[in-house]
C-alpha positions in Angstrom: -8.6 -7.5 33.6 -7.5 -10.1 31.4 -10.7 -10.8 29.8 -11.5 -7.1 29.7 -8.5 -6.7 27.2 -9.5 -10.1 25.3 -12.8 -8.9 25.1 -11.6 -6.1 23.6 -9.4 -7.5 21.0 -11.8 -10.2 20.1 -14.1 -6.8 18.9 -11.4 -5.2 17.2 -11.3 -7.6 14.6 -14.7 -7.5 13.7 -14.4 -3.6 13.5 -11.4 -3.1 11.1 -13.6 -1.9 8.4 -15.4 1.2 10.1 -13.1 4.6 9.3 -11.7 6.2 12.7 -13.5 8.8 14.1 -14.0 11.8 11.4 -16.6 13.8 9.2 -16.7 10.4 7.2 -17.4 8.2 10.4 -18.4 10.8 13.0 -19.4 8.1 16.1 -17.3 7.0 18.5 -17.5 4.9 21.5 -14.4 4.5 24.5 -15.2 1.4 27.6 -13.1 0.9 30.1 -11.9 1.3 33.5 -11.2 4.5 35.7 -9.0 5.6 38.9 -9.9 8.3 41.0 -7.0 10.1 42.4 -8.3 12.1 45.6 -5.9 14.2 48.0 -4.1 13.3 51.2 -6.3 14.4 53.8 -9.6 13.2 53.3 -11.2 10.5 54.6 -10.6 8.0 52.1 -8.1 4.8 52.4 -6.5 4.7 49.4 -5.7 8.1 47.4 -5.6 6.4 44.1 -9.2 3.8 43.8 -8.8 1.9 40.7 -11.7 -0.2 39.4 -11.1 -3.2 37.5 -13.9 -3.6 35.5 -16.0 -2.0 33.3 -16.9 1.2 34.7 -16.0 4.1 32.5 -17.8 4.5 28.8 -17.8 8.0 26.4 -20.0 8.2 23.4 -18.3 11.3 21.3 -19.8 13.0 18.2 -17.2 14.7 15.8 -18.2 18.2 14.8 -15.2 19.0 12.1 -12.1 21.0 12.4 -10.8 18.5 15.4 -13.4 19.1 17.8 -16.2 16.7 19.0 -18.6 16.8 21.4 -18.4 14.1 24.8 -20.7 12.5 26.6 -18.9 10.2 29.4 -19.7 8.4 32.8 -17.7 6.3 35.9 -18.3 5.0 38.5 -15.6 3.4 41.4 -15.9 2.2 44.4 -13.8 4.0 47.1 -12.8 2.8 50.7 -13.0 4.7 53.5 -10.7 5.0 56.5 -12.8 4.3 58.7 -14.8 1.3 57.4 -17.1 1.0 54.7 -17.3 2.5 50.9 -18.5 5.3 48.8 -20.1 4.6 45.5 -18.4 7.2 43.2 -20.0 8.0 40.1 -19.7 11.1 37.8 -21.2 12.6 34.4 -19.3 15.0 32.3 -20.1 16.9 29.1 -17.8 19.1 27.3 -15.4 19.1 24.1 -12.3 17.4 23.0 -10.0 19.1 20.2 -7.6 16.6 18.3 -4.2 17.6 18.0 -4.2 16.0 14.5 -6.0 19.4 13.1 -2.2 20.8 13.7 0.5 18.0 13.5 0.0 14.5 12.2 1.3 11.9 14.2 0.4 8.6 12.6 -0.8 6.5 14.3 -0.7 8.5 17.7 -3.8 11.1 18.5 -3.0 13.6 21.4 -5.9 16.2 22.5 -7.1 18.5 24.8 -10.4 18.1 26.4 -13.0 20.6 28.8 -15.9 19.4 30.0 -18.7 20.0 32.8 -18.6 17.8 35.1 -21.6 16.4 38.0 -20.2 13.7 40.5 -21.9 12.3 43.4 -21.7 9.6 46.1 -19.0 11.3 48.4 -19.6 10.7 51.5 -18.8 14.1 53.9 -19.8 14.5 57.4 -22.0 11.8 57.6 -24.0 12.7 54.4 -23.6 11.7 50.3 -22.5 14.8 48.7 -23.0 15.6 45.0 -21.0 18.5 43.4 -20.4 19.8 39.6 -16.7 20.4 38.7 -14.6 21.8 35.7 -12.6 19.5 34.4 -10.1 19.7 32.2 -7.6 17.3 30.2 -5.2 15.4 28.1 -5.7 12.0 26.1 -3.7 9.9 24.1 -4.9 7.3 21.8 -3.2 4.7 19.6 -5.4 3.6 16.4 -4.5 -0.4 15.3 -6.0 0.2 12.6 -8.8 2.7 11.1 -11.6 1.5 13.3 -10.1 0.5 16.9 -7.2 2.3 19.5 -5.9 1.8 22.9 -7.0 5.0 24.5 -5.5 6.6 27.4 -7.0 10.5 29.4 -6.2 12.0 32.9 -8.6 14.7 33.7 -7.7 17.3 36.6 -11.9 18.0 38.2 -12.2 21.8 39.9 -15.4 22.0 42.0 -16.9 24.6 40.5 -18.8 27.0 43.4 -21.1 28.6 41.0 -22.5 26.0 39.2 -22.7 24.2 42.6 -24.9 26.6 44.1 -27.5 25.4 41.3 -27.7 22.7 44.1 -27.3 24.6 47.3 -26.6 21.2 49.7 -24.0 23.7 51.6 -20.7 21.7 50.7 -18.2 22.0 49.2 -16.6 19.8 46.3 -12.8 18.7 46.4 -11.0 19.1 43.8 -9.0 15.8 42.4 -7.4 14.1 39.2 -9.8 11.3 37.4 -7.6 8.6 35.1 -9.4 6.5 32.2 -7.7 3.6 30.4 -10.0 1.7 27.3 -10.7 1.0 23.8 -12.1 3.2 21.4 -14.2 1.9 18.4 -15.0 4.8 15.5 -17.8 4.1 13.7 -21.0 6.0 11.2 -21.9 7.0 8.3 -20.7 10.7 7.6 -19.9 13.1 5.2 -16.8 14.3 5.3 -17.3 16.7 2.0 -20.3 17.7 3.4 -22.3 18.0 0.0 -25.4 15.9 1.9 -24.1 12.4 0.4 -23.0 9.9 3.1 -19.7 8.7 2.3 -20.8 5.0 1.9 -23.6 6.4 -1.0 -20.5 9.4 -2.1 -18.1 8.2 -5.3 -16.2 11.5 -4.3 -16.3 11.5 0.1 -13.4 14.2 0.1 -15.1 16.8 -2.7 -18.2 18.3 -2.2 -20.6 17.0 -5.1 -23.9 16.5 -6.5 -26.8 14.1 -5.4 -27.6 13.2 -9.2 -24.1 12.0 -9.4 -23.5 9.9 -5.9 -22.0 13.2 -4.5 -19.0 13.6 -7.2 -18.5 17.7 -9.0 -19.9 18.9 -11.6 -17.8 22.2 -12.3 -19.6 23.0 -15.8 -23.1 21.5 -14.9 -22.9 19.6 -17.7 -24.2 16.0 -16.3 -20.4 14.5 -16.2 -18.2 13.9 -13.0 -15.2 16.1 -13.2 -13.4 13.3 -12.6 -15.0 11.7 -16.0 -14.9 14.9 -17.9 -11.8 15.9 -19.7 -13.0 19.2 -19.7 -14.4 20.0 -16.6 -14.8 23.4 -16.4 -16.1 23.6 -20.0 -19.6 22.2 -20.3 -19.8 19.7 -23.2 -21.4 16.3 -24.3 -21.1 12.9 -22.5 -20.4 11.2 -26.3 -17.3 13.4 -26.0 -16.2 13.0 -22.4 -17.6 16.1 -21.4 -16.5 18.5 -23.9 -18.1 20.9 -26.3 -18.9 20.5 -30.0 -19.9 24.0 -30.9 -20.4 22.8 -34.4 -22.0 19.6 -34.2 -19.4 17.6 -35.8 -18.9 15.0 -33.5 -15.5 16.1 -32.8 -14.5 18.2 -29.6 -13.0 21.9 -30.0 -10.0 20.8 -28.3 -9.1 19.1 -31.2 -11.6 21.0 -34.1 -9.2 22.9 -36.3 -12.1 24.7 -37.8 -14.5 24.5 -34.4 -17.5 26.9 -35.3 -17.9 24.6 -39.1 -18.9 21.7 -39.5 -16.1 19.1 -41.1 -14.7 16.0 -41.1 -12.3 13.8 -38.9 -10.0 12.9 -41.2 -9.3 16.7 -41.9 -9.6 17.6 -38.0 -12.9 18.6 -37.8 -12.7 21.0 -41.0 -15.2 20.9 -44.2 -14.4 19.0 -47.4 -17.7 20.1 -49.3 -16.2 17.9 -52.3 -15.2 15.3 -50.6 -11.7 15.6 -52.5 -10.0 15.3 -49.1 -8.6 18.8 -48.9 -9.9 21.0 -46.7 -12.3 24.1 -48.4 -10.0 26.6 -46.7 -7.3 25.4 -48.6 -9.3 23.9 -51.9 -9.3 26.3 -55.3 -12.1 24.5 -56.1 -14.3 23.3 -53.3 -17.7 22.1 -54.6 -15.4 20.2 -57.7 -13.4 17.5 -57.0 -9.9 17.6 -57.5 -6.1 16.7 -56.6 -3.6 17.8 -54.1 -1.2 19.1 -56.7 -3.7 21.0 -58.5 -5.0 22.8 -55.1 -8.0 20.8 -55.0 -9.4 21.3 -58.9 -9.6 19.3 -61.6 -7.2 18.1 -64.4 -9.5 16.2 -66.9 -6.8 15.8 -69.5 -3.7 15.1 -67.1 -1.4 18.1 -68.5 -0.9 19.8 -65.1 -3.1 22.5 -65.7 -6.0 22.9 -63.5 -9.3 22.8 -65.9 -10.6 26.0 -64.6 -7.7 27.4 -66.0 -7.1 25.1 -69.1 -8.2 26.8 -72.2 -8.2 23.0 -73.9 -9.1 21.2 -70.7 -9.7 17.9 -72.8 -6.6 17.9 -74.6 -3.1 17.8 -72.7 -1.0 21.0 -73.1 1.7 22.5 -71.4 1.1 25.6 -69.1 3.2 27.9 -71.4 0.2 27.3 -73.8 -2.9 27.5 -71.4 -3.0 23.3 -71.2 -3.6 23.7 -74.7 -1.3 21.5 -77.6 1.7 22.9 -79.2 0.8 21.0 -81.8 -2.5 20.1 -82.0 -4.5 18.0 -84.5 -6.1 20.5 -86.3 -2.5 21.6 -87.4 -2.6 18.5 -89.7 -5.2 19.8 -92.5 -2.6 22.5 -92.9 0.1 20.4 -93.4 -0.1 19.1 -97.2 3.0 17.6 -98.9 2.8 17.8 -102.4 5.2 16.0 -105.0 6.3 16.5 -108.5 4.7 15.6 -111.2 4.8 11.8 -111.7 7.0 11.4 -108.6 6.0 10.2 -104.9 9.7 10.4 -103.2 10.2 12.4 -100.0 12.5 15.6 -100.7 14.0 18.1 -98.1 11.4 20.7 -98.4 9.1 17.5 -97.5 11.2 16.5 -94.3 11.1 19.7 -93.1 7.1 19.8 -93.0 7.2 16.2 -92.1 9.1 17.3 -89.1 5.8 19.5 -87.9 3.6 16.2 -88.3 5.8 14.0 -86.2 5.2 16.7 -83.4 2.0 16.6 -84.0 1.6 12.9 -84.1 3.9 12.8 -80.7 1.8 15.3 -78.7 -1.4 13.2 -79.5 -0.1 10.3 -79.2 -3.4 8.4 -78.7 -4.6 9.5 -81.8 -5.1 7.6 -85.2 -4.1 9.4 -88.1 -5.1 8.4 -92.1 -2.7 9.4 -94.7 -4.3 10.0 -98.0 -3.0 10.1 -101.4 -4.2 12.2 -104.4 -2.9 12.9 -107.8 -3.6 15.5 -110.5 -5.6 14.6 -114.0 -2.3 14.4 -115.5 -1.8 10.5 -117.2 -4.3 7.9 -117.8 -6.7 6.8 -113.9 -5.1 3.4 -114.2 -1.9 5.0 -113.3 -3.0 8.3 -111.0 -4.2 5.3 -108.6 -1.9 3.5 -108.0 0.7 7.0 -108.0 -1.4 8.5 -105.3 -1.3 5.4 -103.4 2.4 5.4 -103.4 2.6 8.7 -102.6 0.5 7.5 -99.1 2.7 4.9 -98.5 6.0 6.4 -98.5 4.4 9.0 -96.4 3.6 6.1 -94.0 7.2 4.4 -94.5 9.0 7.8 -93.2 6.9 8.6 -90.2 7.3 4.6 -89.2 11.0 4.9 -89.8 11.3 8.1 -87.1 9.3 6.3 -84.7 5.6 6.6 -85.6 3.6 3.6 -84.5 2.6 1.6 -87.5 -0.7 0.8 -86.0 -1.9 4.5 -85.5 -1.3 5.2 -89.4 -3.4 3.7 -92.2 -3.7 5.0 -95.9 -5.9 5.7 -98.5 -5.2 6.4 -102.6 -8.1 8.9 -104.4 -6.1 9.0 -107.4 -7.6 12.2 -109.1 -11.2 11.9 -108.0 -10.5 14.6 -105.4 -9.0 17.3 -106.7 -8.1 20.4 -104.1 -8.3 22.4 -106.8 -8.6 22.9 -110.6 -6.6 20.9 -113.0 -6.7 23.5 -115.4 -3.9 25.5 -114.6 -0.5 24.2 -113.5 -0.7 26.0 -110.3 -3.7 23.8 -109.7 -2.2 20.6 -110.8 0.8 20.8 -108.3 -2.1 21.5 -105.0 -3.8 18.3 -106.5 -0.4 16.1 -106.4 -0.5 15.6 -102.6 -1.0 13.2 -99.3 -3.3 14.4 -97.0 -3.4 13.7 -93.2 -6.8 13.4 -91.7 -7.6 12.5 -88.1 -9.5 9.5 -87.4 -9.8 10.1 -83.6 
């Protein structure tokens, strides 16, 4: 007996890697020994005949939902009273249901068992007898570890008349208890999901799955495990973990702020047909480049004025004047400042013209500006030129003194070789005694 359980042991270790008896490893295998348990008046010695060795081994086959299905022998040897000894050996077929489909115990595994059983080598008046009995039972095992338990079953055996006549040897079977003490060893290649994969081929051996993909889901049949899918019940692309791209955009709907259009990442999936980095939805100019702060359009000249709406879209202007110049160049040919006669001093009616230029000049203030002098045909050449020129310069001097870059103004002196208009009459002469302002660029 003690190398029966050393034996035992000694397999145990090599086993610890086979799955107990289930769907995934549906095999098992119990050896061990067995007592028969006969009543007090028959012919027997001993009521209880224990053999030591080896001489009781089940194969069982799980079926699912607790049960399996038993095949297990015995055999004893059994004294009689009178001398000599009966070889006892018995068959039995029938089913086991694991209590573990109700209540889990750990590491403890009670069931109820029924089986069919055939037994022969009773001795009775002189002749071996051979009977069939129903038996049924209770077992107890205790699993080590997944693969290997000490198991333990008494079985109460009814001789059972009718199937006994099948043999019709006139006697009669006595009923009696059969004990079995072993080790049970679960072992196979199942599958416990049932989807067709075994479980040592299946990625997913609880789930039912798919061949194509070692036996894992596939809820949305779209190629990707569910268990790789972040959207598994949505079919989609394996570039995006499994989800859709309705618009072919490279970005999932999940996350596609504009999912039936084509767009961009950087604006969540939604077009930017500018490229201007505002999304067309929101651009007031989508096929034109433009700014945040103007919407999306263009401001060519910088004045805060969208060009679609700037009525000078070159030239910087406020809103109030449709992006167009309070004061803009072209102001300056209307802006003449004429002097008396022989004189080129600045006087108030002058300043307050002046004033209109140096808004001018200040709202343009990249432009260069050339201030021109003129005289009328009043007085010799020799002194209308250098008159007109002073006229220019004092022109110059002012504007530089209020704050006029010097290097935006130059000057010219015509004397009178450009009259405005005729020096006949004195309402012509005073035109012609006058600085000019002409833009350069």
């Amino acid at each position: 007996m003690k190398n029966l359980v050393l034996t035992m042991f000694t397999i145990a270790g090599f086993t610890t890697s086979i799955m107990a008896q289930n769907d995934a490893n549906p095999w098992s295998i119990t050896v061990g020994t067995n007592a028969v348990d006969l009543s007090q008046d028959t012919a027997f010695k001993d009521n209880i005949s224990l053999s030591p060795n080896f001489s009781y081994l089940n194969v069982s086959r799980y079926l699912g939902s607790g049960f399996s299905l038993d095949l297990g022998g015995t055999i004893n040897n059994i004294d009689r009273d009178l001398g000599g000894e009966d070889l006892y050996y018995s068959i039995d077929l029938g089913t086991t249901l694991s209590a573990n489909e109700v209540i889990d115990l750990g590491n403890l595994e009670p069931s109820i068992s029924l089986a069919l059983g055939y037994i022969n080598g009773l001795t009775f008046a002189g002749s071996e007898q051979d009977f069939f009995t129903i038996n049924t039972g209770i077992g107890l095992k205790y699993w080590f570890n997944d693969s290997f338990a000490l198991s333990v079953k008494s079985t109460y055996k009814v001789y059972a008349k009718e199937f006994d006549n099948l043999i019709d040897d006139g006697f009669s079977g006595d009923n009696h208890f059969q004990h079995f003490a072993g080790f049970t060893f679960a072992f196979g290649d199942g599958d416990a999901d049932g989807d067709g994969v075994k479980d040592t081929e299946d990625e997913c051996p609880e789930v039912p799955g798919l061949e194509s993909l070692n036996g894992c889901p596939d809820d949305d049949g779209d190629g990707i495990k569910n268990r790789d899918d972040d959207c598994p019940t949505t079919a989609g692309l394996a570039a995006l973990n499994g989800c859709p791209d309705a618009d072919g955009d490279g970005i999932k709907d999940s996350d596609d702020a504009c999912p039936t259009v084509a767009g961009v990442a950087a604006l969540n999936g939604c077009p930017d047909a500018d490229g201007d980095g505002i999304t067309d939805a929101n651009d007031a100019c989508p096929n034109v480049a433009g700014s945040k702060a103007m919407s999306g359009c263009p401001d060519a000249d910088g004045d805060s004025v969208a060009d679609k709406y700037d009525k000078c879209p070159t030239v910087a202007g406020p809103a109030s004047n449709n992006g167009c110049p309070e004061y803009p160049l072209s102001i300056l040919g209307d802006y003449d400042i004429n002097f008396d006669l022989e004189k080129y001093n600045i006087d108030s009616a002058d300043v307050q013209r002046l004033s209109t230029i140096i808004k001018v000049l200040l709202a343009n203030n990249n432009s260069k500006i050339s201030i021109e002098g003129h005289a009328d045909n009043s007085g010799e050449e020799s002194f209308n030129n250098p008159l007109s020129k002073n006229r220019a310069n004092s022109i110059k001097d002012y504007l530089v003194n209020v704050g006029i870059d010097a290097d935006r103004l130059s000057i010219k002196a015509f004397g009178e070789a450009k009259p405005k208009a005729s020096n006949d009459t004195e309402e012509g002469r005073a035109i012609n005694r006058r600085v000019e302002f002409k833009v350069m660029y």
